[in-house]
C-alpha positions as CSV (number, residue, x, y, z in Angstrom):
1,X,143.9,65.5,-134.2
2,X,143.1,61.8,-136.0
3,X,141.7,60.5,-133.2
4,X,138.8,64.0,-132.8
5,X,138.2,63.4,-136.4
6,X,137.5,59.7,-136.2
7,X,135.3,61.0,-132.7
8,X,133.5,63.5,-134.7
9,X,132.5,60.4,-137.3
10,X,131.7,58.3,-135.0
11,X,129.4,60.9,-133.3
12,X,127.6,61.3,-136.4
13,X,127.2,57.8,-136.9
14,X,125.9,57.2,-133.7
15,X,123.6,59.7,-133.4
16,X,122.1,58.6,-137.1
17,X,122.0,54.6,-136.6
18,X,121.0,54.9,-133.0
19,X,118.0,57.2,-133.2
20,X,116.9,55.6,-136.8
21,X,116.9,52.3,-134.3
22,X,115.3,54.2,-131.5
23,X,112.4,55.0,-134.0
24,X,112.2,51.3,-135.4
25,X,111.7,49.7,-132.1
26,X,109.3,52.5,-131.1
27,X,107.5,51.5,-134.1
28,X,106.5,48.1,-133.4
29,X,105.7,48.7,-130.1
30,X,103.3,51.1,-131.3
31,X,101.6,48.7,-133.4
32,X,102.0,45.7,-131.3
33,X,103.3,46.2,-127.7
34,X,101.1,49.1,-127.1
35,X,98.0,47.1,-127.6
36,X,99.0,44.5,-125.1
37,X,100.1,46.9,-122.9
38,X,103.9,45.7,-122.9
39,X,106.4,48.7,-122.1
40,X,109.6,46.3,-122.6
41,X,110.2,47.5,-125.9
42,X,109.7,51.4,-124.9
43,X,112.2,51.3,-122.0
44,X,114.9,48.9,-124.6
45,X,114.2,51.9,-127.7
46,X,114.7,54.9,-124.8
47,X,118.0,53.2,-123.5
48,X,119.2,53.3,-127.5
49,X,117.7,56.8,-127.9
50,X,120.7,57.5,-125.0
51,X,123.5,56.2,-127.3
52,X,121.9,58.7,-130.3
53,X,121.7,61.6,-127.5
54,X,125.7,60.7,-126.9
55,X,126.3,61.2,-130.0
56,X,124.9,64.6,-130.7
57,X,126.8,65.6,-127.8
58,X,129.9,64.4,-129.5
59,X,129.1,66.4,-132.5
60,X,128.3,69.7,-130.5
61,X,131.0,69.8,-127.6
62,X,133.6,67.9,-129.7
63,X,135.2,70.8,-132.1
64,X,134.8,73.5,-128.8
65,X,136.7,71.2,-126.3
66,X,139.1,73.9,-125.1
67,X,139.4,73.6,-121.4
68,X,139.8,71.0,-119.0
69,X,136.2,72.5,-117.9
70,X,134.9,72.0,-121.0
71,X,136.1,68.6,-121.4
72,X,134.7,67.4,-117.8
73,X,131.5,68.3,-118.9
74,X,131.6,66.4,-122.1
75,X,132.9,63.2,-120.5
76,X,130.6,63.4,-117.2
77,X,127.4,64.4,-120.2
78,X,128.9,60.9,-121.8
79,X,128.9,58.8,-118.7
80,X,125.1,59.8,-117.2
81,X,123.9,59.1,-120.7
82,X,126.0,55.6,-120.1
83,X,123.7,55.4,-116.9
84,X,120.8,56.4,-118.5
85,X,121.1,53.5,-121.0
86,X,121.9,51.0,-118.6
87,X,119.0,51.8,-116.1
88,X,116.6,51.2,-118.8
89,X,117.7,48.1,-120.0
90,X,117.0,47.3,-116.0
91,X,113.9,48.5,-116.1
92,X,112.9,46.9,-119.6
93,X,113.7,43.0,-117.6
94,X,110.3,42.7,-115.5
95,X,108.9,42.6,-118.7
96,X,110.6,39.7,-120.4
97,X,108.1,36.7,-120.8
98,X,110.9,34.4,-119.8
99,X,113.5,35.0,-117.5
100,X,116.2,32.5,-115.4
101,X,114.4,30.8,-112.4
102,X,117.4,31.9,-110.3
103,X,117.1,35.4,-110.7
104,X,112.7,35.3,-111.9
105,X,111.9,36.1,-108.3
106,X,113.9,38.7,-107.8
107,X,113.3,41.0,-111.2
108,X,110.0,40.6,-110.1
109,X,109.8,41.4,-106.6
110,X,108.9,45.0,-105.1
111,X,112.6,45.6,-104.4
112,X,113.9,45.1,-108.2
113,X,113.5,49.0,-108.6
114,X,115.6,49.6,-105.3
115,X,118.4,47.0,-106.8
116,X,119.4,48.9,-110.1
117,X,117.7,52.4,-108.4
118,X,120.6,52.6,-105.5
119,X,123.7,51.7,-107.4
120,X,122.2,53.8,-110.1
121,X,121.7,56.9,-107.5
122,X,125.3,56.2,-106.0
123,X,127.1,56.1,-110.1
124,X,124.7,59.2,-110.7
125,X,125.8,62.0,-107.9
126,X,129.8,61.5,-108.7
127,X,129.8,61.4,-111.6
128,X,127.6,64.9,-111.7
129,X,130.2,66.4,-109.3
130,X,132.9,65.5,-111.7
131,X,131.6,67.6,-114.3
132,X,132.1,71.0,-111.7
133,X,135.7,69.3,-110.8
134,X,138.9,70.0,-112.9
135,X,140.0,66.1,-111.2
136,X,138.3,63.3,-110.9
137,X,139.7,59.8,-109.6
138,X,139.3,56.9,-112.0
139,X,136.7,54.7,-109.7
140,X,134.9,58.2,-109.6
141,X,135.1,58.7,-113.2
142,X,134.4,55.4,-114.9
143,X,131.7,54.4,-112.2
144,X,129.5,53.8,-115.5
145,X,131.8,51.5,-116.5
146,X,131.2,49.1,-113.2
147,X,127.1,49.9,-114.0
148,X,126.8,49.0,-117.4
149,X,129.0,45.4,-116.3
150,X,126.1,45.3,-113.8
151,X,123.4,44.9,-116.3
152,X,125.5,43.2,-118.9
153,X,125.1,39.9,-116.6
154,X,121.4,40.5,-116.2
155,X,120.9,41.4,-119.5
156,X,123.0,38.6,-120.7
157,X,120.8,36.3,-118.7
158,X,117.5,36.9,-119.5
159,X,118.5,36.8,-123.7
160,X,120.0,33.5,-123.5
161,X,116.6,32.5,-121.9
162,X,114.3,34.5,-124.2
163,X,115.8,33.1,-127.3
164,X,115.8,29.6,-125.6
165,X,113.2,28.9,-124.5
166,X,111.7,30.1,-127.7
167,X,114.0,27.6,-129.2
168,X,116.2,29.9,-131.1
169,X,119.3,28.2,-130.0
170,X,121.8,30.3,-132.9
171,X,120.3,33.6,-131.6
172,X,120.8,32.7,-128.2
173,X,124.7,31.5,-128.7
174,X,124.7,34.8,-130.6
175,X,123.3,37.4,-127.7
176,X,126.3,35.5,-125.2
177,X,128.8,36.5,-128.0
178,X,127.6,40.3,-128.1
179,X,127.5,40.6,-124.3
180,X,131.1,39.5,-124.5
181,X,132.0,41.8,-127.5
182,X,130.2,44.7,-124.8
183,X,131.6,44.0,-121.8
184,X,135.0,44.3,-123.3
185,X,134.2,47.4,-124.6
186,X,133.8,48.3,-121.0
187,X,137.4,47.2,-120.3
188,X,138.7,49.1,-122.9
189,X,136.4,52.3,-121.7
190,X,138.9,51.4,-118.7
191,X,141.8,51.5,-120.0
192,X,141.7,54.9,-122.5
193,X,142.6,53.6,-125.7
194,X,140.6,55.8,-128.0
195,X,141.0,53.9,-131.3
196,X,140.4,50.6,-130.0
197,X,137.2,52.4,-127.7
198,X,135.4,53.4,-131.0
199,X,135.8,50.6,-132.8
200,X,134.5,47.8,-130.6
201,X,131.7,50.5,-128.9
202,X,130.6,50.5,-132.8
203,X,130.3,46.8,-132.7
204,X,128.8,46.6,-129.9
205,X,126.1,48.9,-130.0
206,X,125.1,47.8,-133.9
207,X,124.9,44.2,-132.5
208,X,123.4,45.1,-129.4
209,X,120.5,46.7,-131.7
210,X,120.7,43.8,-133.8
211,X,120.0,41.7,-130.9
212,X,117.5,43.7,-129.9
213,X,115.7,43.5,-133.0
214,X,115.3,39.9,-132.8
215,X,114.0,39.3,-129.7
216,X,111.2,42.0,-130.6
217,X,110.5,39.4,-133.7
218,X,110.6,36.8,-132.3
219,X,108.2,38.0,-129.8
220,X,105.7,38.9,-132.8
221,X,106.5,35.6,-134.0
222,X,105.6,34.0,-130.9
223,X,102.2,36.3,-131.0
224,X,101.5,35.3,-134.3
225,X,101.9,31.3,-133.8
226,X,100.3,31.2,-130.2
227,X,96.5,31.9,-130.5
228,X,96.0,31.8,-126.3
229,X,97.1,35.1,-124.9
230,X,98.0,35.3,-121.1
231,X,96.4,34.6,-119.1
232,X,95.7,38.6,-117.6
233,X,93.3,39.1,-121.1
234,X,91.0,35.9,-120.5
235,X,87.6,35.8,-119.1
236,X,85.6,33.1,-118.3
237,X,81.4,33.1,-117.8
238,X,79.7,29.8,-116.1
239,X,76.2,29.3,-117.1
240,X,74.2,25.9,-115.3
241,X,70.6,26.4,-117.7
242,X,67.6,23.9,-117.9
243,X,66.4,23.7,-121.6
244,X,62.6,23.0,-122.9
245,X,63.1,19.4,-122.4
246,X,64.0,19.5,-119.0
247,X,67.3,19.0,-119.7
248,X,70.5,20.5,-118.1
249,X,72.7,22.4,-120.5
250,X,76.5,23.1,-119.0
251,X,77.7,26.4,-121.1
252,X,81.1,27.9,-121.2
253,X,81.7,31.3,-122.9
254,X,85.5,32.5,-122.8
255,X,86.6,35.5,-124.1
256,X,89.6,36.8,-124.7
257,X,90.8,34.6,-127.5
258,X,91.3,36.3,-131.2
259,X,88.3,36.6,-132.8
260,X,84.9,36.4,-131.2
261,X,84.0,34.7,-127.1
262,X,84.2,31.0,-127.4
263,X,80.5,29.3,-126.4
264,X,80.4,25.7,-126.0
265,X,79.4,22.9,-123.2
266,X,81.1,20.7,-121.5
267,X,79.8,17.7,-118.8
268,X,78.3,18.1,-115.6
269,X,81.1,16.7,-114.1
270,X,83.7,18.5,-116.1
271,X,81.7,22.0,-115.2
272,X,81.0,20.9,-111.6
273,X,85.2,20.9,-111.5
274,X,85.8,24.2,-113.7
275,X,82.9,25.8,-111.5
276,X,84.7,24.6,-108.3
277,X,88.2,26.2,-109.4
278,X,86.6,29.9,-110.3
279,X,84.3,29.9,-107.0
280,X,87.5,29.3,-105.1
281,X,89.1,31.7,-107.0
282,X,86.7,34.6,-106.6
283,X,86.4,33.3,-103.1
284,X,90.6,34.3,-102.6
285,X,90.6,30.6,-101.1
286,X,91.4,29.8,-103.9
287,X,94.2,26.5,-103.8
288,X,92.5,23.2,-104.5
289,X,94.4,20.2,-103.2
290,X,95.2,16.8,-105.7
291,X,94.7,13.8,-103.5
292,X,98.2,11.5,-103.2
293,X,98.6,8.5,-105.1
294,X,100.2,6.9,-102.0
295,X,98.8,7.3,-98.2
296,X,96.3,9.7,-98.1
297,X,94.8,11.2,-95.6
298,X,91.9,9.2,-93.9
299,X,90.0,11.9,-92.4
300,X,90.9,14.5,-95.3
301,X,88.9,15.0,-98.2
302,X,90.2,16.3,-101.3
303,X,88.8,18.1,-103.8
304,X,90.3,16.7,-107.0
305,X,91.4,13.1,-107.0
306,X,94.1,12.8,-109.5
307,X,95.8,15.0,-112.6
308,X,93.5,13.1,-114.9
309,X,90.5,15.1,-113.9
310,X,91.9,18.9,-114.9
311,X,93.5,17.3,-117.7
312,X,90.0,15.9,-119.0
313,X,88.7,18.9,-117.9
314,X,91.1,20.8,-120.1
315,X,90.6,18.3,-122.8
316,X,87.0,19.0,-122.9
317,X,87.9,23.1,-122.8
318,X,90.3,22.7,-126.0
319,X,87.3,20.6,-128.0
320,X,84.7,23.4,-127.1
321,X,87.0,26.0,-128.0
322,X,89.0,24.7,-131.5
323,X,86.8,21.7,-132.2
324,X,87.7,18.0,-131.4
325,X,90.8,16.6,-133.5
326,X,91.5,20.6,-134.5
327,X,94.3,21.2,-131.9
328,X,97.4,20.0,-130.9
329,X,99.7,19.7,-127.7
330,X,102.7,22.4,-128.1
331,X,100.3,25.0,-129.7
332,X,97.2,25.0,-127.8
333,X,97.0,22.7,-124.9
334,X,99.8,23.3,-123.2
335,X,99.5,27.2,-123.7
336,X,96.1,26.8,-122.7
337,X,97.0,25.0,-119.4
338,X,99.6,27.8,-118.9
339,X,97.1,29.9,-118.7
340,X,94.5,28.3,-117.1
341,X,96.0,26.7,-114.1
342,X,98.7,27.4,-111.8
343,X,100.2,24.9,-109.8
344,X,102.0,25.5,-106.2
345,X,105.7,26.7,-106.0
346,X,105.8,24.8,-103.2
347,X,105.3,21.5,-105.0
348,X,102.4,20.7,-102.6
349,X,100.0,19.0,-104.9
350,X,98.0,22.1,-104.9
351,X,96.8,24.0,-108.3
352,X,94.4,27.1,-108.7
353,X,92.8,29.3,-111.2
354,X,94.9,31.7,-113.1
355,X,93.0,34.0,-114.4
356,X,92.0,37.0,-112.7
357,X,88.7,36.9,-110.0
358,X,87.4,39.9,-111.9
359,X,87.0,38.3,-115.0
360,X,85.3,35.7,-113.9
361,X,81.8,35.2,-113.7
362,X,79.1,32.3,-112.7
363,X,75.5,31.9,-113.5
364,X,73.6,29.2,-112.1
């Protein structure tokens, strides 16, 4: 009897705390992710909206509970949610700015969805069955269990790089410590120890939210401090114009950037390069190869001769576009080259374009 009355208060706390979260996190997407056309933040506040959904269940089927029926139905309700929470934490990853180079490739690959979809599918159908069965075996019953451990060490992953490489170092010691705190909730989900079950899934789950809290702000602090967007929102326009005096004018206009397009010039040899890169680009052929320092080719010309000359180039961008002496290296060069150019995963000495062949335009 103690143990359905701490349930039924736990329901009610969960369903309260999780759906007043659920709200919160919808909220600043609204305002901020929506605009940007980020759904991270919608598929992370629907995976918590799950745990509030548990918990009106809890409140509804916990004071009828009087058959073994009854009670198979309200554990296998429990577990789907369970699934339901952890596929969208999945699904929520793509979308991380920075993820772990060992798994990047592969949350971003065509077959990510088939990865959590399959072992989502195959945890799904049993534990639907065991809701119409009076008996279910443990590795049927708990198979949510075995998912959520699945995404804990993705999930766990991709926040210790987030808050890294944003250089919140305490945050990201902090997200390891609640994936812990979580997966041993699991074990204890596991083992059937109702007591101990509520009291560290109410941990977990309030400093999961927690956690997911402040990786939304730190992504609007990242917005607010870093004035070049990616690299998806830029557009760049080429104009090569002779003036009254018979004089050639090389214009840049870049939009894109907060505020209104950027117009400026740069020099003929700096445009001749920047015009070379987006004709390539809009061209598909778009990889432009930096000649060695050491044995080049003889009978191969190449069409950039060292680093120096896209980092002038860029120089010369960052002048035109915040004024000479009015930027600096961690805020707006090197976000700027990040956007800009691309370099080969291959390590080949080859670097492209970035931004998009659509959004680029030349006049001459």
């Amino acid at each position: 009897m103690q143990d359905l009355d701490l349930l039924y208060f736990y329901g009610w706390w969960q369903m309260s705390v999780c759906f007043f979260a659920f709200v919160a996190l919808l909220s600043i997407w609204f305002h901020i992710g929506r605009k940007l056309k980020d759904r991270g933040q919608v598929y992370l506040a629907f995976s918590i909206l799950c745990w509030s959904i548990s918990g009106l269940i809890t409140i509804i089927f916990l004071p009828n509970i009087e058959t073994s029926q009854s009670q198979m139905i309200f554990e296998g309700s429990l577990s789907i949610l369970s699934l339901l929470n952890s596929l969208l934490i999945l699904l929520a990853l793509p979308w991380f700015k920075y993820l772990p180079e060992f798994i990047k490739n592969l949350i971003h690959s065509k077959f990510w969805i088939w990865i959590i979809g399959l072992p989502f599918l195959f945890s799904l159908l049993p534990t639907i069955s065991k809701i119409y069965m009076s008996h279910s075996p443990t590795l049927v019953s708990e198979l949510d269990v075995y998912y959520s451990t699945f995404t804990l060490l993705f999930l766990g992953a991709v926040l210790w790089e987030s808050f890294a490489k944003r250089k919140l170092k305490t945050l990201a010691y902090l997200s390891v410590i609640c994936i812990m705190i979580t997966f041993l909730a699991q074990v204890l989900k596991l083992n059937g120890n109702t007591q101990n079950l509520i009291l560290f899934s109410a941990i977990f789950k309030s400093c999961l939210i927690m956690i997911f809290f402040a990786l939304a702000l730190s992504w609007v602090k990242e917005i607010a401090e870093n004035v070049i967007p990616d690299y998806k929102f830029l557009s760049l326009s080429l104009n090569r114009k002779m003036d009254m005096d018979k004089k050639w004018n090389y214009n840049i206009c870049l939009k894109g950037l907060p505020g209104e397009p950027r117009m400026f010039s740069i020099s003929k040899s700096n445009f001749d390069l920047l015009e070379l890169f987006a004709s390539k680009r809009i061209s598909k052929d778009d990889w432009l190869e930096i000649k060695p320092k050491s044995n080049p080719l003889k009978n191969l010309s190449y069409e950039i001769n060292d680093h120096n000359e896209v980092k002038r180039l860029l120089h010369s961008m960052l002048d035109g576009i915040f004024g000479k002496g009015n930027w600096n290296k961690e805020i707006h060069e090197a976000p700027l080259r990040h956007a800009l150019f691309e370099l080969s995963p291959k390590r080949e000495r080859k670097i492209r374009l970035r931004l998009l062949p659509e959004n680029l335009n030349i006049d001459s």
